[in-house]
C-alpha positions as CSV (number, residue, x, y, z in Angstrom):
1,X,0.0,0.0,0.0
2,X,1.5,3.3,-1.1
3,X,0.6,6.8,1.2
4,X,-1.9,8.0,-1.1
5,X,-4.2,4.8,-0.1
6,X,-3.6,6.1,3.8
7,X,-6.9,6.8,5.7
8,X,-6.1,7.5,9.6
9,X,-9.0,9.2,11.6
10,X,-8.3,10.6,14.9
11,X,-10.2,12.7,17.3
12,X,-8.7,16.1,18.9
13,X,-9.2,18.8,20.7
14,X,-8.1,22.2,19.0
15,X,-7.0,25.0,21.3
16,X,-7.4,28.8,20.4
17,X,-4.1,29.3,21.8
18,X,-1.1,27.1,23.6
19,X,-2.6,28.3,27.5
20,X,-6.1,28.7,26.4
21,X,-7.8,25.6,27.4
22,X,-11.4,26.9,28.4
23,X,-11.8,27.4,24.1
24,X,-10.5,24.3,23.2
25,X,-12.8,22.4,21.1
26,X,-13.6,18.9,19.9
27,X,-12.4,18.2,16.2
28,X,-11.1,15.3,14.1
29,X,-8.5,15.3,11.6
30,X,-8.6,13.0,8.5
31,X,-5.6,11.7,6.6
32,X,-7.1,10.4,3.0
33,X,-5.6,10.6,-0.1
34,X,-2.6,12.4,0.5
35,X,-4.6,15.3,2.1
36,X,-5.7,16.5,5.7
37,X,-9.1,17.4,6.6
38,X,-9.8,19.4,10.3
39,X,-13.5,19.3,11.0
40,X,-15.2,20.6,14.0
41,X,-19.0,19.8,16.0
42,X,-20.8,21.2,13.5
43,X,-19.3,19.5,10.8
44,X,-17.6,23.0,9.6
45,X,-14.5,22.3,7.8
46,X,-11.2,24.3,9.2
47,X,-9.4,23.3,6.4
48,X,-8.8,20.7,3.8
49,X,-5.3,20.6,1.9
50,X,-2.5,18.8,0.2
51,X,-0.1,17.4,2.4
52,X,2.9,19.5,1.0
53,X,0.7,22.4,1.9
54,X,0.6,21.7,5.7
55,X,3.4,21.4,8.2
56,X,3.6,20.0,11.4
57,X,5.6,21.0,14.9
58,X,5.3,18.8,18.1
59,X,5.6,20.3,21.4
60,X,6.9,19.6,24.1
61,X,3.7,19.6,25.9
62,X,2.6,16.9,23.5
63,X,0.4,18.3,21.1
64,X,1.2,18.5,17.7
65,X,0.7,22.4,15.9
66,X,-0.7,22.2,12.0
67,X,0.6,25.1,9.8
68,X,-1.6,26.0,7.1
69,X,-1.9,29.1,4.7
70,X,-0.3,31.0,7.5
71,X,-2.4,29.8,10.2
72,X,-1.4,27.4,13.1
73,X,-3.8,24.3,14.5
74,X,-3.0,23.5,17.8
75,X,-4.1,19.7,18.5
76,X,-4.2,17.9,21.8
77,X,-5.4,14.6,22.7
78,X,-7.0,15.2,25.8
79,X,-9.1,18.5,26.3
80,X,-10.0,20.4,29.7
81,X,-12.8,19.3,32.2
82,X,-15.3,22.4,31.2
83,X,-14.5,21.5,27.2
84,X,-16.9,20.7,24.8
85,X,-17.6,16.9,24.6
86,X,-17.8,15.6,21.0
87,X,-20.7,15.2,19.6
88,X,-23.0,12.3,18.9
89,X,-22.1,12.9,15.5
90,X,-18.6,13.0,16.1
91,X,-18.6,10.1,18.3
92,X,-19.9,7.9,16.0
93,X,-17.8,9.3,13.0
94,X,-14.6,8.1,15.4
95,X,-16.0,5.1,16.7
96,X,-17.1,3.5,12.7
97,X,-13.3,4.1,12.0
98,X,-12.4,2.4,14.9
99,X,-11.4,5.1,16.6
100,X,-11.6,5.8,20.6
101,X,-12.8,9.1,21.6
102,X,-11.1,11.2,23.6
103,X,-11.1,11.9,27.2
104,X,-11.8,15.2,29.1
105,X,-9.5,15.8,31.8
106,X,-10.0,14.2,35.0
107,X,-11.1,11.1,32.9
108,X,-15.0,12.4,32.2
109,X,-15.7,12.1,28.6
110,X,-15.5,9.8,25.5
111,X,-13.4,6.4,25.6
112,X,-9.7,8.0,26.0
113,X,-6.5,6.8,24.1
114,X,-5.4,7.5,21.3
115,X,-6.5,5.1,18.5
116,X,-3.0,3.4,18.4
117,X,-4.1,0.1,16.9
118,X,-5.3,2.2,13.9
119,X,-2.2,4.3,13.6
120,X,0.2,0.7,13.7
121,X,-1.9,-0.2,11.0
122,X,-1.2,2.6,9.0
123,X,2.6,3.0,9.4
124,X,2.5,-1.1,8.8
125,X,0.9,-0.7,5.6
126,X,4.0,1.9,4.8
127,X,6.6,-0.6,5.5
128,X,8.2,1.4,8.7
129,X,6.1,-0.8,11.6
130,X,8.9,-2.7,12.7
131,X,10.4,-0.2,15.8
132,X,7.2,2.1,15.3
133,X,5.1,-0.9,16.3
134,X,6.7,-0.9,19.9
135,X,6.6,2.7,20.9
136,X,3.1,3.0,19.8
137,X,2.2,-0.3,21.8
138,X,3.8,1.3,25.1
139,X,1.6,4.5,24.4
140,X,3.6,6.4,22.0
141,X,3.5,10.3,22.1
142,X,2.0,12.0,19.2
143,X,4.9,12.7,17.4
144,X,6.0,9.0,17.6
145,X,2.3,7.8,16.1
146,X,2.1,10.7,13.7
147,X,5.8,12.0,12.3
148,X,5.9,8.2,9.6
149,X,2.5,9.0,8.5
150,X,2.7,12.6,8.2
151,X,5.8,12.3,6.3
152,X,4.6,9.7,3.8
153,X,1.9,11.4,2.5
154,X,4.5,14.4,2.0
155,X,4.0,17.0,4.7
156,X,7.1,18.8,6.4
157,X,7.5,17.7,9.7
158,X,9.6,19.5,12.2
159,X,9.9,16.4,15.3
160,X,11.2,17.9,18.1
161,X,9.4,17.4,21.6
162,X,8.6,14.2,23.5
Protein backbone atom coordinates (compact mmCIF):
# COMPACT_ATOMS: atom_id res chain seq x y z
CA UNK A 1 0.00 0.00 0.00
CA UNK A 2 1.46 3.27 -1.05
CA UNK A 3 0.60 6.83 1.16
CA UNK A 4 -1.88 7.98 -1.14
CA UNK A 5 -4.18 4.84 -0.05
CA UNK A 6 -3.60 6.07 3.82
CA UNK A 7 -6.89 6.78 5.70
CA UNK A 8 -6.12 7.48 9.61
CA UNK A 9 -9.00 9.24 11.64
CA UNK A 10 -8.32 10.64 14.87
CA UNK A 11 -10.19 12.74 17.31
CA UNK A 12 -8.69 16.11 18.91
CA UNK A 13 -9.18 18.78 20.73
CA UNK A 14 -8.06 22.19 18.98
CA UNK A 15 -6.98 24.96 21.32
CA UNK A 16 -7.43 28.83 20.36
CA UNK A 17 -4.15 29.26 21.83
CA UNK A 18 -1.14 27.11 23.58
CA UNK A 19 -2.63 28.29 27.51
CA UNK A 20 -6.11 28.71 26.45
CA UNK A 21 -7.81 25.59 27.42
CA UNK A 22 -11.36 26.86 28.36
CA UNK A 23 -11.77 27.36 24.05
CA UNK A 24 -10.50 24.29 23.18
CA UNK A 25 -12.78 22.43 21.10
CA UNK A 26 -13.65 18.88 19.92
CA UNK A 27 -12.44 18.19 16.18
CA UNK A 28 -11.12 15.25 14.13
CA UNK A 29 -8.52 15.26 11.61
CA UNK A 30 -8.55 12.99 8.48
CA UNK A 31 -5.60 11.73 6.62
CA UNK A 32 -7.09 10.41 3.01
CA UNK A 33 -5.62 10.62 -0.07
CA UNK A 34 -2.63 12.44 0.48
CA UNK A 35 -4.63 15.31 2.06
CA UNK A 36 -5.68 16.53 5.70
CA UNK A 37 -9.11 17.36 6.60
CA UNK A 38 -9.79 19.37 10.26
CA UNK A 39 -13.46 19.32 10.99
CA UNK A 40 -15.23 20.64 13.99
CA UNK A 41 -18.96 19.79 15.97
CA UNK A 42 -20.80 21.15 13.47
CA UNK A 43 -19.31 19.49 10.83
CA UNK A 44 -17.60 23.03 9.61
CA UNK A 45 -14.47 22.27 7.76
CA UNK A 46 -11.16 24.28 9.16
CA UNK A 47 -9.42 23.31 6.37
CA UNK A 48 -8.83 20.69 3.81
CA UNK A 49 -5.26 20.63 1.91
CA UNK A 50 -2.48 18.81 0.21
CA UNK A 51 -0.13 17.40 2.36
CA UNK A 52 2.93 19.55 0.99
CA UNK A 53 0.70 22.42 1.95
CA UNK A 54 0.60 21.74 5.74
CA UNK A 55 3.40 21.36 8.25
CA UNK A 56 3.64 20.01 11.43
CA UNK A 57 5.58 20.99 14.86
CA UNK A 58 5.28 18.83 18.06
CA UNK A 59 5.57 20.34 21.41
CA UNK A 60 6.93 19.56 24.13
CA UNK A 61 3.74 19.63 25.89
CA UNK A 62 2.55 16.86 23.54
CA UNK A 63 0.37 18.31 21.15
CA UNK A 64 1.15 18.46 17.66
CA UNK A 65 0.74 22.43 15.87
CA UNK A 66 -0.65 22.18 12.01
CA UNK A 67 0.59 25.05 9.76
CA UNK A 68 -1.62 26.03 7.10
CA UNK A 69 -1.92 29.10 4.72
CA UNK A 70 -0.32 31.01 7.53
CA UNK A 71 -2.37 29.82 10.21
CA UNK A 72 -1.44 27.40 13.12
CA UNK A 73 -3.79 24.32 14.52
CA UNK A 74 -3.01 23.54 17.79
CA UNK A 75 -4.14 19.69 18.48
CA UNK A 76 -4.21 17.91 21.75
CA UNK A 77 -5.36 14.55 22.69
CA UNK A 78 -7.01 15.19 25.83
CA UNK A 79 -9.13 18.51 26.30
CA UNK A 80 -10.03 20.42 29.73
CA UNK A 81 -12.82 19.28 32.22
CA UNK A 82 -15.30 22.43 31.15
CA UNK A 83 -14.47 21.54 27.18
CA UNK A 84 -16.94 20.74 24.76
CA UNK A 85 -17.56 16.85 24.62
CA UNK A 86 -17.83 15.61 21.04
CA UNK A 87 -20.71 15.24 19.57
CA UNK A 88 -22.96 12.26 18.91
CA UNK A 89 -22.15 12.95 15.45
CA UNK A 90 -18.63 13.00 16.07
CA UNK A 91 -18.65 10.07 18.26
CA UNK A 92 -19.93 7.94 16.03
CA UNK A 93 -17.77 9.28 13.01
CA UNK A 94 -14.58 8.09 15.39
CA UNK A 95 -15.98 5.08 16.67
CA UNK A 96 -17.08 3.52 12.73
CA UNK A 97 -13.25 4.06 12.03
CA UNK A 98 -12.40 2.42 14.90
CA UNK A 99 -11.40 5.10 16.56
CA UNK A 100 -11.62 5.81 20.64
CA UNK A 101 -12.75 9.10 21.64
CA UNK A 102 -11.08 11.19 23.55
CA UNK A 103 -11.05 11.90 27.25
CA UNK A 104 -11.76 15.23 29.09
CA UNK A 105 -9.48 15.79 31.79
CA UNK A 106 -10.02 14.22 34.98
CA UNK A 107 -11.14 11.07 32.89
CA UNK A 108 -14.96 12.45 32.23
CA UNK A 109 -15.70 12.13 28.58
CA UNK A 110 -15.54 9.76 25.54
CA UNK A 111 -13.37 6.42 25.57
CA UNK A 112 -9.66 8.05 25.99
CA UNK A 113 -6.46 6.78 24.08
CA UNK A 114 -5.43 7.49 21.26
CA UNK A 115 -6.50 5.10 18.51
CA UNK A 116 -3.03 3.44 18.42
CA UNK A 117 -4.07 0.13 16.93
CA UNK A 118 -5.32 2.18 13.87
CA UNK A 119 -2.21 4.34 13.62
CA UNK A 120 0.20 0.68 13.75
CA UNK A 121 -1.94 -0.18 10.96
CA UNK A 122 -1.18 2.59 8.99
CA UNK A 123 2.63 3.02 9.42
CA UNK A 124 2.51 -1.11 8.78
CA UNK A 125 0.88 -0.68 5.62
CA UNK A 126 4.03 1.89 4.76
CA UNK A 127 6.63 -0.64 5.53
CA UNK A 128 8.23 1.44 8.72
CA UNK A 129 6.07 -0.82 11.61
CA UNK A 130 8.95 -2.68 12.68
CA UNK A 131 10.42 -0.15 15.78
CA UNK A 132 7.18 2.05 15.34
CA UNK A 133 5.13 -0.93 16.27
CA UNK A 134 6.70 -0.94 19.89
CA UNK A 135 6.61 2.67 20.86
CA UNK A 136 3.06 3.00 19.85
CA UNK A 137 2.18 -0.32 21.77
CA UNK A 138 3.78 1.26 25.09
CA UNK A 139 1.56 4.52 24.36
CA UNK A 140 3.57 6.37 22.02
CA UNK A 141 3.53 10.26 22.07
CA UNK A 142 2.02 12.01 19.19
CA UNK A 143 4.93 12.73 17.39
CA UNK A 144 6.02 8.99 17.65
CA UNK A 145 2.29 7.84 16.06
CA UNK A 146 2.15 10.65 13.74
CA UNK A 147 5.80 11.96 12.28
CA UNK A 148 5.90 8.23 9.61
CA UNK A 149 2.54 9.04 8.51
CA UNK A 150 2.67 12.59 8.17
CA UNK A 151 5.84 12.27 6.32
CA UNK A 152 4.56 9.74 3.79
CA UNK A 153 1.88 11.42 2.52
CA UNK A 154 4.49 14.37 2.04
CA UNK A 155 4.03 17.05 4.69
CA UNK A 156 7.13 18.78 6.37
CA UNK A 157 7.49 17.67 9.66
CA UNK A 158 9.61 19.52 12.20
CA UNK A 159 9.87 16.44 15.31
CA UNK A 160 11.23 17.86 18.06
CA UNK A 161 9.36 17.39 21.57
CA UNK A 162 8.62 14.19 23.51
Amino acid sequence: MDATNLTVKQGFYLGAGLWDRMLWRPVILTVAQSRLRLTDKADRVLFDAAAPEVSARFSFFGMMHLFHEGRRYILNREGASWSSSFSRRQQDELKAAGMPVPKLAGGSGGGGGDGILDVLDAIAALGDAADAAERLADGGSLRRNWTPILTAIGCRVEARGR
